[in-house]
C-alpha positions as CSV (number, residue, x, y, z in Angstrom):
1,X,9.7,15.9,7.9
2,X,5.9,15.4,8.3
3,X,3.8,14.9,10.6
4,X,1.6,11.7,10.3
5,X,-1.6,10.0,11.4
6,X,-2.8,6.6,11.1
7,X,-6.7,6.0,11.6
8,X,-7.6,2.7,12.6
9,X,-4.1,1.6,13.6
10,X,-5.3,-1.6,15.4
11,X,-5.5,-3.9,12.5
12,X,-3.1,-6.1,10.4
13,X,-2.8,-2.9,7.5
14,X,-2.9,-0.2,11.0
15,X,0.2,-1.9,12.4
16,X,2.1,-2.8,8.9
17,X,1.8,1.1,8.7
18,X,3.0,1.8,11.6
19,X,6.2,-0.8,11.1
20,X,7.2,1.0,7.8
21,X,6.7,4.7,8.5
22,X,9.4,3.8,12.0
23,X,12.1,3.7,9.7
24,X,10.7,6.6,7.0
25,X,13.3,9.3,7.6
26,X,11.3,11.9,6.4
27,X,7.7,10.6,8.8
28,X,7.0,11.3,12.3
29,X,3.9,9.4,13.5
30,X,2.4,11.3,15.6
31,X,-1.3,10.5,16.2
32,X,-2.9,6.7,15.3
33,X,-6.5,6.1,16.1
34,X,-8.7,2.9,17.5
35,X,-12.1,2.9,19.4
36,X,-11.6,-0.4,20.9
37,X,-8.2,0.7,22.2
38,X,-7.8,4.0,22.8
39,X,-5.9,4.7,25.8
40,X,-3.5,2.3,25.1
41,X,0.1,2.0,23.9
42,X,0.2,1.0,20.4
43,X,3.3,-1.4,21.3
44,X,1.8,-3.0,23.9
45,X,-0.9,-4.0,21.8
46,X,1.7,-5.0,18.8
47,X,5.1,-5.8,20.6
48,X,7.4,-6.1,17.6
49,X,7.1,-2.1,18.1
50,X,8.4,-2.2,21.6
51,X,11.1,1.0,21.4
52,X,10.2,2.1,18.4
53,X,6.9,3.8,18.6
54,X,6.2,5.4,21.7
55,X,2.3,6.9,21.5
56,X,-0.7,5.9,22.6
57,X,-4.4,5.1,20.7
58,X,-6.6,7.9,20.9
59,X,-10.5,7.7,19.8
60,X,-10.4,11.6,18.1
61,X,-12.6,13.2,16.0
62,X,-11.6,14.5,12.6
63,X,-11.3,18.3,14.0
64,X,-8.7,17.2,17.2
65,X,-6.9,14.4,14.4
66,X,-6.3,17.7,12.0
67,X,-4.5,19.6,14.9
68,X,-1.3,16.5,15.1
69,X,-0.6,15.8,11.4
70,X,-0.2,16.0,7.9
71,X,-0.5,13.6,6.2
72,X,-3.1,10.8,7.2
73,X,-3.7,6.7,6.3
74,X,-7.6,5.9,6.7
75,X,-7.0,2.5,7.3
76,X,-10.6,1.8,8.9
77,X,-13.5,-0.1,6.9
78,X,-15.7,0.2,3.9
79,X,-18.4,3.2,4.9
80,X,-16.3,4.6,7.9
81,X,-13.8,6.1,5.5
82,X,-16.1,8.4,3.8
83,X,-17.3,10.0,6.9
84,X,-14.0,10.8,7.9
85,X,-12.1,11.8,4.7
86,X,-13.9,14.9,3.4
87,X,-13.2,16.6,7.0
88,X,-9.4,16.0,6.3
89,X,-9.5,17.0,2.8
90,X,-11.6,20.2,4.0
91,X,-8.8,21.1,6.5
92,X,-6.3,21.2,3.8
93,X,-4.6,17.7,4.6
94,X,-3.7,14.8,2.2
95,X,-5.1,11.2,2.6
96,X,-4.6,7.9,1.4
97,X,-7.5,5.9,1.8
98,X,-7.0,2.0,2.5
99,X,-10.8,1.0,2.2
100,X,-12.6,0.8,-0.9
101,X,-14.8,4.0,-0.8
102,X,-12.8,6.3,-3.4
103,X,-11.4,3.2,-5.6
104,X,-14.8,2.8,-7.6
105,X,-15.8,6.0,-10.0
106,X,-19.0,5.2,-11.0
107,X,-21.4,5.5,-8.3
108,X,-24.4,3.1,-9.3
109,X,-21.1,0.5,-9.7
110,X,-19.8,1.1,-6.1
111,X,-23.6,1.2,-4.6
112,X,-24.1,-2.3,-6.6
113,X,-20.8,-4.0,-4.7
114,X,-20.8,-2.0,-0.8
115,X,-23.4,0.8,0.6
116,X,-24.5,4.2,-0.3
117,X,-21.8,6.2,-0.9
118,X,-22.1,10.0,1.4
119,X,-19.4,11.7,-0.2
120,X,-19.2,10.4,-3.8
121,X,-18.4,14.0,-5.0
122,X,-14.9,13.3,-4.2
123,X,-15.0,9.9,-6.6
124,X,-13.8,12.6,-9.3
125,X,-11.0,14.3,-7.3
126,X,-9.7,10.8,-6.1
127,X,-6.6,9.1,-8.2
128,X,-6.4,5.5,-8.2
129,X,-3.3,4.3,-6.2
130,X,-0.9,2.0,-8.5
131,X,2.3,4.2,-9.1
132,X,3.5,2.1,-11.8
133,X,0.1,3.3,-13.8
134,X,-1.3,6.1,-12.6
135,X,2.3,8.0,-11.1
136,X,1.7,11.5,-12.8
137,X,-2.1,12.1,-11.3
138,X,-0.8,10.5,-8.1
139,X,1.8,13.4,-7.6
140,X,-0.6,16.1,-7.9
141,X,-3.5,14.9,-5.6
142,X,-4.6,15.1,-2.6
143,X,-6.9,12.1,-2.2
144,X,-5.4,8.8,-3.2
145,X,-7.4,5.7,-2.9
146,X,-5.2,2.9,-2.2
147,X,-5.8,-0.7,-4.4
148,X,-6.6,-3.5,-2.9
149,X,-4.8,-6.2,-2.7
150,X,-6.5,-8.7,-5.2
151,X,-6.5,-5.7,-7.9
152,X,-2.8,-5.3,-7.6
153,X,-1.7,-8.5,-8.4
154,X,-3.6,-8.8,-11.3
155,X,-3.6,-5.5,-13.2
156,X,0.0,-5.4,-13.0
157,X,0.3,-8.4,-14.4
158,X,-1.9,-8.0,-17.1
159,X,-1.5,-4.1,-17.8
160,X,1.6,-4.4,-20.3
161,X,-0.7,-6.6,-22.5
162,X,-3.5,-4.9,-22.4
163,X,-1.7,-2.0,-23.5
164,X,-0.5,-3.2,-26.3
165,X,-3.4,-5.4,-27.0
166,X,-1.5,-8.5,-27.1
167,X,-4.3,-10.6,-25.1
168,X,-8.5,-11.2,-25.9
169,X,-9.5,-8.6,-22.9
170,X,-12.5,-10.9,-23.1
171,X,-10.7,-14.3,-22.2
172,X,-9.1,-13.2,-18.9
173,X,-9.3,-15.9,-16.3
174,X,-7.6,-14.4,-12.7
175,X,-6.8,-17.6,-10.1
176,X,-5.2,-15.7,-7.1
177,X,-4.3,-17.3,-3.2
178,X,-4.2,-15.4,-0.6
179,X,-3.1,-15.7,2.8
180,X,-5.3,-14.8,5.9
181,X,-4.1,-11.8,7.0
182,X,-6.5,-10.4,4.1
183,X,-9.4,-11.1,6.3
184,X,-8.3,-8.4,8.4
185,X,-7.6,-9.0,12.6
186,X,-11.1,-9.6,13.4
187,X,-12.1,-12.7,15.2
188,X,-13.8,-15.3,12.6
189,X,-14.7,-18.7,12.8
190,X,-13.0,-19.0,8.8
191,X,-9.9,-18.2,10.0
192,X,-9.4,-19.8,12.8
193,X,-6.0,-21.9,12.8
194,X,-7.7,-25.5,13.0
195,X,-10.4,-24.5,9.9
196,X,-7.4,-23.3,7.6
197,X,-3.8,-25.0,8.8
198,X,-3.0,-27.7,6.1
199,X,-6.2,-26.8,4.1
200,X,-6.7,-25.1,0.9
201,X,-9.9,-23.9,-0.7
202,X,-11.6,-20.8,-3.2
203,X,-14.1,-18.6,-1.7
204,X,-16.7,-16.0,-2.9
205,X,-16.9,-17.9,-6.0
206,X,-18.8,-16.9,-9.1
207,X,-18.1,-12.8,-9.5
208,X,-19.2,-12.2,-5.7
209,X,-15.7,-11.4,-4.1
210,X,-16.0,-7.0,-4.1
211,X,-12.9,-6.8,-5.6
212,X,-13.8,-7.9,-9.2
213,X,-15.7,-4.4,-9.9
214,X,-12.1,-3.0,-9.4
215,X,-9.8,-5.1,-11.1
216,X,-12.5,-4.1,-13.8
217,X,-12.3,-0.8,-13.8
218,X,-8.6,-0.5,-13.9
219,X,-8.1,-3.0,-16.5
220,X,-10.5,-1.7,-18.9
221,X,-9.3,1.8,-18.6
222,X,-5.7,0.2,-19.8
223,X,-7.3,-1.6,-23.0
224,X,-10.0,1.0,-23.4
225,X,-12.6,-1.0,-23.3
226,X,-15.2,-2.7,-21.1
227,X,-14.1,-5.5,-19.8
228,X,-15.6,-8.5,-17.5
229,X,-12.9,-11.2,-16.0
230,X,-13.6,-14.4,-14.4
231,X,-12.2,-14.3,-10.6
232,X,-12.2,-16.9,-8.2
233,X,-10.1,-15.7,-4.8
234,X,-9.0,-19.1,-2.5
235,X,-7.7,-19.0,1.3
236,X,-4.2,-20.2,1.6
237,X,-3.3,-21.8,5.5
238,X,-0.2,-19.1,5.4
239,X,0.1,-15.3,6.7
240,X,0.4,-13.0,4.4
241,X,1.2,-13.1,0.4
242,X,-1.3,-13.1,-2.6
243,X,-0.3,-15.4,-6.0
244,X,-2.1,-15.1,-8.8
245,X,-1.8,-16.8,-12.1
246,X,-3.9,-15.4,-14.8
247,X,-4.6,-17.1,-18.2
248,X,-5.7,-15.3,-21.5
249,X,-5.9,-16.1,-25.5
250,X,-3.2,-13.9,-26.9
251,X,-3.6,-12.2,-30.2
252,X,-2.0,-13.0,-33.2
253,X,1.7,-11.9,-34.0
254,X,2.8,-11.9,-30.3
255,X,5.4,-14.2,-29.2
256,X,7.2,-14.3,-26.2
257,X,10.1,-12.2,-27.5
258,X,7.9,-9.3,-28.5
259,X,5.9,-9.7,-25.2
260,X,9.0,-9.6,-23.2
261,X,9.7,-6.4,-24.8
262,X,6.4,-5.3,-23.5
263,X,7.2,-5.7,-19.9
264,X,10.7,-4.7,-19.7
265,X,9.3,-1.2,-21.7
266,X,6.3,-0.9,-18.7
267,X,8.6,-2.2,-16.0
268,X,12.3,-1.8,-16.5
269,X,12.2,1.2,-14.7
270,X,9.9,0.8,-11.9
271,X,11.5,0.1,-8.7
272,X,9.0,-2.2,-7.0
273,X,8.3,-4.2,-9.8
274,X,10.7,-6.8,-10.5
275,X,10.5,-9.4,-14.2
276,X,11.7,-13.0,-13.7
277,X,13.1,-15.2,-16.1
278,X,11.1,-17.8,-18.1
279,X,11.4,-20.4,-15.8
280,X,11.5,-18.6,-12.4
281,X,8.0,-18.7,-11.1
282,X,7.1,-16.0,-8.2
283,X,6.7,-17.0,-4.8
284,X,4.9,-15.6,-2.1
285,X,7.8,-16.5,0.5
286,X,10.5,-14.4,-1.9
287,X,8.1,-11.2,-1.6
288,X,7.6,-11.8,2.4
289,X,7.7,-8.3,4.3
290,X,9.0,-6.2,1.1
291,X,7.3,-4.0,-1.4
292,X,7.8,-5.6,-4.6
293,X,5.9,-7.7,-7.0
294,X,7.5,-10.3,-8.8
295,X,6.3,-11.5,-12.3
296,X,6.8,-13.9,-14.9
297,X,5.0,-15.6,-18.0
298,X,4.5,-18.5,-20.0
299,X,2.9,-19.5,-23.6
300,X,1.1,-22.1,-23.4
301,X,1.4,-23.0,-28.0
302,X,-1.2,-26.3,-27.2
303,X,-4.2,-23.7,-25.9
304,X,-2.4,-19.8,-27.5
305,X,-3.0,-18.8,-24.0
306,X,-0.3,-16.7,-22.3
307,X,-0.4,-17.5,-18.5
308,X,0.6,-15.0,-16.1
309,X,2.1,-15.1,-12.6
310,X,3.0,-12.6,-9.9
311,X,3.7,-12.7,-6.4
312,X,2.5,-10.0,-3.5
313,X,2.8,-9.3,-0.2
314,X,-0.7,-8.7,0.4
315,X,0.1,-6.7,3.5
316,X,2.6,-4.2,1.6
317,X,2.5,-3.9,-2.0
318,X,-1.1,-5.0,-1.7
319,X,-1.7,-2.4,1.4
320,X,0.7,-0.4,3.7
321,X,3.5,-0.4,1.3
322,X,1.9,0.8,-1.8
323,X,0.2,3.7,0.3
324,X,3.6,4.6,2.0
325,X,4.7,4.4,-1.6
326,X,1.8,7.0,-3.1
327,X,2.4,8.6,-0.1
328,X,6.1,9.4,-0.8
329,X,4.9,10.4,-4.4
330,X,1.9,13.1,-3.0
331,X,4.8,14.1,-0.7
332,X,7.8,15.2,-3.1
333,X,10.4,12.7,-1.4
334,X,12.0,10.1,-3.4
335,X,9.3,6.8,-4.2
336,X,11.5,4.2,-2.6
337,X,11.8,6.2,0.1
338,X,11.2,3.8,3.4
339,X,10.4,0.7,1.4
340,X,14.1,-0.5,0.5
341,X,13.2,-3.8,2.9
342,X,14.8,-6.6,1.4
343,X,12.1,-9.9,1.7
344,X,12.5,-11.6,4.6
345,X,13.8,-15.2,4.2
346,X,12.7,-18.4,5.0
């Protein structure tokens, strides 16, 4: 049993944390962090956690947060993260970090997309979060910077080709929906029911969503190569869930026996990740509430594109989920541990 702590538990990511770890047998929460609330019960602010998390927000510096846990979730923005982390690290605790300060490793890269980066000597020490890539270094960190939700959907679905080289790593076109809850809890005009219900539109078009430096990274580090995508994000009028179809030229010699063979190699043993059949497209309503990420294919003979599809929950696998996941990994107890939710349905 650990003892754990939750920074910035007031969001969409703080509470989907807080839902999971209640019913990790191996996780007492003990301490969870928001300025705007602190001195108030988490479950009065979040309900659906009405007898089943009994603490209170507290507004604690890094010193007094060291003295009730473990283990810690930064789930707080861009910026704040890295002024917290390195006080954590330096008392000999072990973080996931939910914001995007530790994803990027080359400096000038992550300067380019967010701020100035204050503690970018941990950039080296930090392992990119995906289990079902980077499992080994996961296990032996310390510092784990958590993927974002975007990123997830897309390198997994594109990793087993890249690998194997069965794609252009030049041609890649990523089309991804997400629902709103990505835009964080925050009060916004562009989420607001009335400018989203029965609506449907991209945003941060032309390489200017801070996500595509990323899904860069990780992908060219699978094909060993540099690589630039083409990534167009759009706001679905739904909750949660992220779909994303990707399109590439494949290479020659690959059909969709041998690629199928390349996925079930990757993936046949991963526990979250789950292949569909040819014809049975992912959905973001058959991922609702659970870890895993579904994903299919299709050749497309007319264009020799492959097209790619896999379906999220951009709350869990793309957030809490995965970092209860890595944290289950950094922590010796079994991966799944926690995260056996079956989606909910309808």
């Amino acid at each position: 049993m650990i003892n754990v702590g939750i920074i910035g538990g007031s969001g969409y990511t703080g509470v989907e944390l807080a839902r999971i770890l209640c019913n990790h047998p191996e996780v007492k929460i003990t301490v969870a962090t928001s300025r705007q609330f602190a001195g108030q019960p988490l479950a009065r602010l979040f309900p659906n956690l009405k007898n089943r998390l009994d603490i209170v927000f507290e507004n604690s510096s890094p010193e007094q947060l060291c003295e009730k846990a473990d283990f810690f979730f930064a789930a707080v923005p861009h910026k704040t993260a890295m002024n917290i982390v390195p006080d954590l690290l330096s008392a000999g605790k072990k973080v996931v970090d939910l914001s995007a300060d530790f994803r990027i490793k080359d400096i000038a890269t992550y300067e380019e997309w967010y701020q100035p980066h204050t503690s970018s000597y941990l950039l080296d020490e930090a392992v990119y979060g995906l289990p079902e890539i980077h499992r080994g270094a996961i296990v032996k960190s310390s510092l784990v910077a958590n993927p974002g939700c975007y990123p997830t959907s897309i390198i997994l679905g594109l990793a087993p080709l890249l690998k194997a080289g069965a794609i252009d790593p030049h041609s890649i076109i990523a089309d991804s929906k997400s629902g709103t809850s990505g835009a964080g809890r925050a009060a916004n005009v562009g989420t607001l029911f009335c400018e989203i219900h029965d609506g449907f539109r991209p945003y941060k078009v032309g390489r200017s969503h801070r996500h595509t430096p990323e899904i860069e990274q990780e992908l060219g580090s699978v094909a060993g190569e540099k690589i630039t995508i083409s990534f167009t994000p759009h706001l679905l009028p739904i909750s949660r869930g992220i779909l994303s179809t990707v399109y590439a030229t494949l290479s020659p010699d690959f059909n969709r026996s041998i690629i199928s063979e390349l996925y079930e190699e990757m993936y046949s043993t991963q526990p979250f990740i789950r292949l569909l059949d040819e014809d049975d497209f992912p959905a973001t309503q058959y991922v609702r509430g659970s870890n895993f990420c579904d994903i299919s294919f299709k050749i497309d003979t007319a264009t020799n594109r492959i097209i790619v599809m896999t379906a999220i929950d951009n709350l869990v696998k793309g957030a809490a989920g995965q970092a209860v996941q890595n944290m289950n990994l950094m922590c010796g107890y079994e991966e799944v541990t926690g995260l056996e939710i079956v989606p909910l349905f309808p």
